[in-house]
N, CA, C and O atoms as CSV, one atom per row, in Angstrom:
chain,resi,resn,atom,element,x,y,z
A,1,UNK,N,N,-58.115,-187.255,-147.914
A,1,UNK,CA,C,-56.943,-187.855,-148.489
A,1,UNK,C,C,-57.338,-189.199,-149.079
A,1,UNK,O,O,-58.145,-189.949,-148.531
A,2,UNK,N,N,-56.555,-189.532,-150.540
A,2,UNK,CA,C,-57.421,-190.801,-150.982
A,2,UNK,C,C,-56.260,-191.605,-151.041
A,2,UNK,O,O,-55.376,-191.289,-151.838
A,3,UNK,N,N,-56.132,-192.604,-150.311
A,3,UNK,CA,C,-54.881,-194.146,-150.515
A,3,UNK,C,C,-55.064,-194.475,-151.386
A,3,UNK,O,O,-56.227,-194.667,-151.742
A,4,UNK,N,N,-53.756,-194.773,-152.387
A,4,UNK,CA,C,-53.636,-195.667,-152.965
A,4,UNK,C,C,-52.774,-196.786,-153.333
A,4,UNK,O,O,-51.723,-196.334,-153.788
A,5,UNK,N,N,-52.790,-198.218,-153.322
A,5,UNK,CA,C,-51.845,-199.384,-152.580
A,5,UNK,C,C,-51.432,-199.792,-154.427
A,5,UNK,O,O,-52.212,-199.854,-155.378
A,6,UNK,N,N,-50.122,-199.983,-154.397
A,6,UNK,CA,C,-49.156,-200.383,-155.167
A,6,UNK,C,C,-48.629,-201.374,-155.079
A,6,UNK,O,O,-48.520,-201.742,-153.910
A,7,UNK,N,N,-48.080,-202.255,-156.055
A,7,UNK,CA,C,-47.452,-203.290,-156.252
A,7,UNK,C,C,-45.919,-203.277,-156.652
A,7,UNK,O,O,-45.008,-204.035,-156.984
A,8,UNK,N,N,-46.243,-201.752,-156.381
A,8,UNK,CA,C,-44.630,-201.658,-157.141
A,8,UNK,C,C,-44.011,-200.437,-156.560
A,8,UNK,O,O,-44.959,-199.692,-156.310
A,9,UNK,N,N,-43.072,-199.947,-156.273
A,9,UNK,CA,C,-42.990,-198.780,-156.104
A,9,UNK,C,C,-42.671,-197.892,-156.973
A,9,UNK,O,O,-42.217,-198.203,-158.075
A,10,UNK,N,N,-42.981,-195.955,-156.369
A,10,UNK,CA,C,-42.954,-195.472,-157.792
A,10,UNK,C,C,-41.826,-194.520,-157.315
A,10,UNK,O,O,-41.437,-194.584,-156.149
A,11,UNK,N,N,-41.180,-193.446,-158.388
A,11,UNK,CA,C,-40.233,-192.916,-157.978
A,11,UNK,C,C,-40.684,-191.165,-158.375
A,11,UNK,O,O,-40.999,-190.751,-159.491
A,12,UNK,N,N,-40.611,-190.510,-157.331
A,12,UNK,CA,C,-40.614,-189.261,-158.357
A,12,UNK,C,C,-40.040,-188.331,-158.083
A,12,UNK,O,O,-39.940,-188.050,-156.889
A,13,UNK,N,N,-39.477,-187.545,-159.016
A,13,UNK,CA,C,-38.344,-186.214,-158.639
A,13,UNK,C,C,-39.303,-185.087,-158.314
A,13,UNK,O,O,-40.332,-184.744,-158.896
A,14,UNK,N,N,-38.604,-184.513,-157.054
A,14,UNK,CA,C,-38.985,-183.342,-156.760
A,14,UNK,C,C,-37.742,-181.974,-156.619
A,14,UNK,O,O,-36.622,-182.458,-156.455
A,15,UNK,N,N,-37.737,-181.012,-156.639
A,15,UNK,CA,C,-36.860,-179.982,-156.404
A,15,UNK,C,C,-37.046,-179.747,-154.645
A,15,UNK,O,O,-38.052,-179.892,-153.951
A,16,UNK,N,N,-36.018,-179.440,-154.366
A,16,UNK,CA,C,-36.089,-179.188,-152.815
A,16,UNK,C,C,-36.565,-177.787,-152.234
A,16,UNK,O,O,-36.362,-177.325,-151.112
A,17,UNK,N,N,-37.296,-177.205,-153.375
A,17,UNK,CA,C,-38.615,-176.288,-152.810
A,17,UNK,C,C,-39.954,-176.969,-152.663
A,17,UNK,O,O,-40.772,-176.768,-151.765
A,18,UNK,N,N,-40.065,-177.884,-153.777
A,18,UNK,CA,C,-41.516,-178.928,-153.623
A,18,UNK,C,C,-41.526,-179.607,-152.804
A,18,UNK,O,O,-42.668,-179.906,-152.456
A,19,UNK,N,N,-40.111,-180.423,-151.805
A,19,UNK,CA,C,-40.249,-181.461,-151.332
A,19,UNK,C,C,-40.873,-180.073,-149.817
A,19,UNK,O,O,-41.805,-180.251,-149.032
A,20,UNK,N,N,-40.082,-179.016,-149.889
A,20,UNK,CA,C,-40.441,-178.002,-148.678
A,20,UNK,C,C,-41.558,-178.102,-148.212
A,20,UNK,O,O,-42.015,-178.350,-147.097
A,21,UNK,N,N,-42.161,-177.771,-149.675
A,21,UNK,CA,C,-43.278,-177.465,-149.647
A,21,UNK,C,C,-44.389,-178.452,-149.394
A,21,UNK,O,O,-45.422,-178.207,-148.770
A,22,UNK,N,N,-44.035,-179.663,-149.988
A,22,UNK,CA,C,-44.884,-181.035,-149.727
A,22,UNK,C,C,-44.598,-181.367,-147.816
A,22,UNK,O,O,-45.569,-181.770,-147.175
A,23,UNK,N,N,-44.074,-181.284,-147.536
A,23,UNK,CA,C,-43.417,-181.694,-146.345
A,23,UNK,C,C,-44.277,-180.393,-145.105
A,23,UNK,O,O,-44.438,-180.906,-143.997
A,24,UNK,N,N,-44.662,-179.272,-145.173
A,24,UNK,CA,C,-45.352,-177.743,-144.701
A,24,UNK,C,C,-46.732,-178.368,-144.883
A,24,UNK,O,O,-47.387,-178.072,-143.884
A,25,UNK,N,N,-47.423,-179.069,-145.686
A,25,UNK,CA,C,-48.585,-179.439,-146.180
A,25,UNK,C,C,-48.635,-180.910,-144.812
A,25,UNK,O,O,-49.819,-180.847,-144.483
A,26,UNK,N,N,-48.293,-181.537,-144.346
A,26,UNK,CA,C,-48.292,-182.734,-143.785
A,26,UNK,C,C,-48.367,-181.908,-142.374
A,26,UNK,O,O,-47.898,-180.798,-142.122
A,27,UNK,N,N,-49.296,-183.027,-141.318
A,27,UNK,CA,C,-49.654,-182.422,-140.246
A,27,UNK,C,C,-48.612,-182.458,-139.414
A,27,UNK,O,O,-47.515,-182.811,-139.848
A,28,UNK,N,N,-48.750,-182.168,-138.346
A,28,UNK,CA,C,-47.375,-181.601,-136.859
A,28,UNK,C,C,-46.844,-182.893,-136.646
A,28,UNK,O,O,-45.677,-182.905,-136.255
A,29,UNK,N,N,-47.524,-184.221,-136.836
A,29,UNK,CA,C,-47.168,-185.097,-136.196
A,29,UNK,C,C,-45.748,-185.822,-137.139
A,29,UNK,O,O,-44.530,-185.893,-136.969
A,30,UNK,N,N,-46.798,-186.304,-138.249
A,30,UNK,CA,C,-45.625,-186.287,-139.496
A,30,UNK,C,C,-44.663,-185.731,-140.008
A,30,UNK,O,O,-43.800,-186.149,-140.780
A,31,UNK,N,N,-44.925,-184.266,-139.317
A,31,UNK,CA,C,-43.427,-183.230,-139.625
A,31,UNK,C,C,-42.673,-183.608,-138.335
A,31,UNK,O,O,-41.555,-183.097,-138.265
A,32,UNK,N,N,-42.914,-184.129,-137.642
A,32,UNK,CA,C,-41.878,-184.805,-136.200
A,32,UNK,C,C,-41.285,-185.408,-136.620
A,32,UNK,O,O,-40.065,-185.270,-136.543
A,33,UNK,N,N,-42.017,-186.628,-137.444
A,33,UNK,CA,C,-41.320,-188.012,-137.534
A,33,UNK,C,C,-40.631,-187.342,-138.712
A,33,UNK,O,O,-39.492,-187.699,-138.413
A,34,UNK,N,N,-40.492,-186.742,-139.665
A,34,UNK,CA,C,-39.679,-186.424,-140.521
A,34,UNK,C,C,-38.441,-185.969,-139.779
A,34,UNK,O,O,-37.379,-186.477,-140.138
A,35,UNK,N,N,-38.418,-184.672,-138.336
A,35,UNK,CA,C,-37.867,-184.451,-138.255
A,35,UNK,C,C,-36.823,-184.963,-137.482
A,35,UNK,O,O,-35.735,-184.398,-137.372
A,36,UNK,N,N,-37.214,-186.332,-136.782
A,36,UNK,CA,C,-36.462,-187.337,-136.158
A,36,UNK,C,C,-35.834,-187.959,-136.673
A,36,UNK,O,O,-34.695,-188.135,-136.241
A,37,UNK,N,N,-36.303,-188.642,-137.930
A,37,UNK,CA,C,-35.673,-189.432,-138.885
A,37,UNK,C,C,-34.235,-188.435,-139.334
A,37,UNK,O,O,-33.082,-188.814,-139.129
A,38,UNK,N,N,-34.608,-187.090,-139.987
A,38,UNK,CA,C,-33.555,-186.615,-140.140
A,38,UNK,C,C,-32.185,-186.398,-139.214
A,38,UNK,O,O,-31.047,-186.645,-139.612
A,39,UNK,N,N,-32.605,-185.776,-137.623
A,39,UNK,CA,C,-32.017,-186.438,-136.910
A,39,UNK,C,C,-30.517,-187.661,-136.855
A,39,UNK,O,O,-29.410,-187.712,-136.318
A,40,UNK,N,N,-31.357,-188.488,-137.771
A,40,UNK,CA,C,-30.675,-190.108,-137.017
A,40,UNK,C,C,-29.738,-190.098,-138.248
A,40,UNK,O,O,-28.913,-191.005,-138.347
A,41,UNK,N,N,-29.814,-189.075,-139.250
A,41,UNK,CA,C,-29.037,-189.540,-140.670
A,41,UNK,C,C,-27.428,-189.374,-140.268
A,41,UNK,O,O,-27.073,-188.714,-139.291
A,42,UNK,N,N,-26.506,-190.065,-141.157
A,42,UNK,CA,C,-25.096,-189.639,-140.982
A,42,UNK,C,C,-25.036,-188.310,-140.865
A,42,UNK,O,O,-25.785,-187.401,-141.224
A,43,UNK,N,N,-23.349,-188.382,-139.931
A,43,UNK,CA,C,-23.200,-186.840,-140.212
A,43,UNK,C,C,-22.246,-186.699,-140.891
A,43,UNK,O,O,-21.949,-187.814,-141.320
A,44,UNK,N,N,-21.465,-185.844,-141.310
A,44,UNK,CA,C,-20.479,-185.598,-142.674
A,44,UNK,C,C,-19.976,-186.436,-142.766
A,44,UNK,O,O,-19.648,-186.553,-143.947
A,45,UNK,N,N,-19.412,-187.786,-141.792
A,45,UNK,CA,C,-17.853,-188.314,-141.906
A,45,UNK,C,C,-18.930,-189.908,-142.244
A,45,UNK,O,O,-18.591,-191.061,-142.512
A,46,UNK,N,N,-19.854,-189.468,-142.124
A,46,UNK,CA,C,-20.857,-191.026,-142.887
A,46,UNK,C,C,-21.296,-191.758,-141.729
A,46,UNK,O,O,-22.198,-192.569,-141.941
A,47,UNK,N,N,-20.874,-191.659,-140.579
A,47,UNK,CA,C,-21.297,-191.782,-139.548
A,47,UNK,C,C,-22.432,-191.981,-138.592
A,47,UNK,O,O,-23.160,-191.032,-138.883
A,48,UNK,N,N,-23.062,-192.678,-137.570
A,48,UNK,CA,C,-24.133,-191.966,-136.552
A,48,UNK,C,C,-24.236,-191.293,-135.618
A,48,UNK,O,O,-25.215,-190.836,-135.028
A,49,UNK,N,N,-22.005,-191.145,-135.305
A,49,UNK,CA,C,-22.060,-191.215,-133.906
A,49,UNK,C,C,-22.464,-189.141,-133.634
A,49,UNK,O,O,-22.523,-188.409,-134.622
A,50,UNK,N,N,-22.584,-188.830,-132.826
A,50,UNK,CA,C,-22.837,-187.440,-132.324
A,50,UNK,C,C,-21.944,-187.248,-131.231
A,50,UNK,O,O,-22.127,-188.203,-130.475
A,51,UNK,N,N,-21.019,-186.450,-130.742
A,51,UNK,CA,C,-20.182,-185.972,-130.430
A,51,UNK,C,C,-19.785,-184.215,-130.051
A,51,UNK,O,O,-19.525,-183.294,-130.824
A,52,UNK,N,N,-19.835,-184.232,-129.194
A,52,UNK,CA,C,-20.083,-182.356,-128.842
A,52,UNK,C,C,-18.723,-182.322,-129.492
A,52,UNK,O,O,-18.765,-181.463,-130.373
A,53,UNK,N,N,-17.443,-182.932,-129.431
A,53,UNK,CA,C,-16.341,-182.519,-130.034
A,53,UNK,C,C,-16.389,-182.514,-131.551
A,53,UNK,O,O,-15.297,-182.103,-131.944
A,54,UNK,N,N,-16.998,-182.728,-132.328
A,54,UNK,CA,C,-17.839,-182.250,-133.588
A,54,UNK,C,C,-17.925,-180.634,-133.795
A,54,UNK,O,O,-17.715,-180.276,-134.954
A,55,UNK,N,N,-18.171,-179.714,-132.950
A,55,UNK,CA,C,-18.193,-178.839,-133.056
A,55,UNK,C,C,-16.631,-177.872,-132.642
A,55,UNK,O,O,-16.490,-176.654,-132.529
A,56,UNK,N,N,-15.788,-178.812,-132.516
A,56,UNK,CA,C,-14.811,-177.937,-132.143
A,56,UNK,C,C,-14.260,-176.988,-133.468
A,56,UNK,O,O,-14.269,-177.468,-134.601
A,57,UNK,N,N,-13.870,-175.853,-133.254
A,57,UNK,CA,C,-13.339,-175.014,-133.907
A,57,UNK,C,C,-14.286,-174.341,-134.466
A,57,UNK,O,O,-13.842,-173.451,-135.192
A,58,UNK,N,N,-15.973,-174.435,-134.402
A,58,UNK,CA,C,-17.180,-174.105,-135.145
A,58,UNK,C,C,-17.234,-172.136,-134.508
A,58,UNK,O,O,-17.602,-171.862,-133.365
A,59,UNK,N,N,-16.812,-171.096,-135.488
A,59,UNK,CA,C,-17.160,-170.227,-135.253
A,59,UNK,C,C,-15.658,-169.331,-134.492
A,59,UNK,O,O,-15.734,-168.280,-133.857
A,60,UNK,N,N,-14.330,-170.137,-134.802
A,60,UNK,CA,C,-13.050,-169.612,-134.964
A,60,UNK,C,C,-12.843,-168.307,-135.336
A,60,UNK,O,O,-12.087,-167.511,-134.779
A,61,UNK,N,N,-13.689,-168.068,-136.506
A,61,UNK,CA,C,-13.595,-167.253,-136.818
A,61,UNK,C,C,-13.791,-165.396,-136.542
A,61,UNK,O,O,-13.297,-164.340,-136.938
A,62,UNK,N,N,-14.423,-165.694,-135.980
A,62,UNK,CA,C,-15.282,-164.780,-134.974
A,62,UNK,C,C,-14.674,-163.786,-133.896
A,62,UNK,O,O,-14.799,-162.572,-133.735
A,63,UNK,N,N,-13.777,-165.031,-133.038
A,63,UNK,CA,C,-12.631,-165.155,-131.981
A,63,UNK,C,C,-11.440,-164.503,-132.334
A,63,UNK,O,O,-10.706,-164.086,-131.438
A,64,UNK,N,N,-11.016,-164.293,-134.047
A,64,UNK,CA,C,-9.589,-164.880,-134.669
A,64,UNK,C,C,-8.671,-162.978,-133.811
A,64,UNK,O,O,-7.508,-162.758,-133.473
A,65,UNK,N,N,-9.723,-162.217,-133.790
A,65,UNK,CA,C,-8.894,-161.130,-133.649
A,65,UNK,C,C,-9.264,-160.552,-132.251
A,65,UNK,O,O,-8.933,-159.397,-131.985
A,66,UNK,N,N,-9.868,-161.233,-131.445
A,66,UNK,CA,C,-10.267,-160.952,-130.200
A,66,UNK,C,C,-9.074,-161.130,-129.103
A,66,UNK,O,O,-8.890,-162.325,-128.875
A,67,UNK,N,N,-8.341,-160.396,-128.472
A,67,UNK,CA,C,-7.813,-160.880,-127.149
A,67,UNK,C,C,-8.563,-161.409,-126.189
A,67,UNK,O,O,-9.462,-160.722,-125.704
A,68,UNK,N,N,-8.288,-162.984,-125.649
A,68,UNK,CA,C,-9.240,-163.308,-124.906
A,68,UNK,C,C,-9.474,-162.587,-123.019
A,68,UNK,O,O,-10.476,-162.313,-122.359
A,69,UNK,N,N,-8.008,-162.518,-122.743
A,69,UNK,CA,C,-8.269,-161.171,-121.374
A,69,UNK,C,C,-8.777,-160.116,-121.684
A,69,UNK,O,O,-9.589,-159.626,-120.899
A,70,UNK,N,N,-8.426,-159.357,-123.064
A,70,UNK,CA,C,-9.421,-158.181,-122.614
A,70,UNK,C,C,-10.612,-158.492,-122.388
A,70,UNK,O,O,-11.140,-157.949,-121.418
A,71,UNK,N,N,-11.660,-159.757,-123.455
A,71,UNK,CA,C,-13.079,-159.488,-123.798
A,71,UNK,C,C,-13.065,-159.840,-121.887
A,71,UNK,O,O,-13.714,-159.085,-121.163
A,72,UNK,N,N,-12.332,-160.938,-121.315
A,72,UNK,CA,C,-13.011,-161.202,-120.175
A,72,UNK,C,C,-12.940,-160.171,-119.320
A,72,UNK,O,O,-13.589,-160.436,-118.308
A,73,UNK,N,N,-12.380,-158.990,-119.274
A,73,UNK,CA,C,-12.263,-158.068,-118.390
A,73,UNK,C,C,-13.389,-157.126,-118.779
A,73,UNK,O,O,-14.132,-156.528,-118.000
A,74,UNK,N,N,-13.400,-157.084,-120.233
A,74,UNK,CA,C,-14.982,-156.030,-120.403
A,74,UNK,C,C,-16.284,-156.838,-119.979
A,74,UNK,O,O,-17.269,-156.172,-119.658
A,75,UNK,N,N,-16.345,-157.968,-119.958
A,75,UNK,CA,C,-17.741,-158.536,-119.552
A,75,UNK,C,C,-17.607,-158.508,-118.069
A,75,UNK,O,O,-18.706,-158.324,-117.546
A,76,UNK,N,N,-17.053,-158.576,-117.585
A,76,UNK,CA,C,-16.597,-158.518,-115.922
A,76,UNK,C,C,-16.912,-157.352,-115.863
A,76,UNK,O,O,-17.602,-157.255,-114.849
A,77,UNK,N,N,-16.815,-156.264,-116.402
A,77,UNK,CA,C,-16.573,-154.858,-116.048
A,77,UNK,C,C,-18.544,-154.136,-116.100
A,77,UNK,O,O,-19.206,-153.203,-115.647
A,78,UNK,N,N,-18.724,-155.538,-117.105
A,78,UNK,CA,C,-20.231,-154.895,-118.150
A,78,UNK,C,C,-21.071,-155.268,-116.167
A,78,UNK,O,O,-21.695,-154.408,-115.544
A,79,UNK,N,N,-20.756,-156.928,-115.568
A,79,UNK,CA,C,-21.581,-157.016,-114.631
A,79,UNK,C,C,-22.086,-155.691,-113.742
A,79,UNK,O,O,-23.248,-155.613,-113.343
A,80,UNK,N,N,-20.971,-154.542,-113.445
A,80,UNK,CA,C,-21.171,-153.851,-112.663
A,80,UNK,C,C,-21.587,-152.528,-113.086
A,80,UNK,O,O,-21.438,-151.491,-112.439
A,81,UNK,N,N,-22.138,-152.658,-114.264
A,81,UNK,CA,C,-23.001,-151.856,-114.491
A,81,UNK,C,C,-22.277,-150.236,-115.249
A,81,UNK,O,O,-23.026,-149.305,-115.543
């Protein structure tokens, strides 16, 4: 790898398959710290904070036509085989 030190900074566009791809090329350690940093970024509401209640309602959908006594009576039912 060859450094090279600037006086200025430079800017350059990438598509977010190159940056993928630039980012797959960098060793385990540096893909950590990338992936920590990302981590720490806002989350939708612009935010830092993290909050398990963030996820409420995540996957409603799923549920929307389920009776919730029956499913618990078939998984109860599944324990015994």
């Amino acid at each position: 790898m060859t450094t090279i030190t600037l006086d200025a900074p430079i800017t350059v566009t990438l598509t977010l398959e190159q940056l993928l791809e630039a980012i797959q090329q960098l060793d385990a350690k540096e893909r950590l710290i990338i992936m920590r940093e990302l981590g720490r970024s806002p989350n939708e509401n612009g935010t830092d904070e993290r909050s398990i209640l963030s996820l409420r309602g995540l996957g409603k959908e799923v549920w929307a036509d389920v009776d919730a006594n029956e499913y618990i009576e078939q998984e109860r039912d599944s324990w015994n085989g």
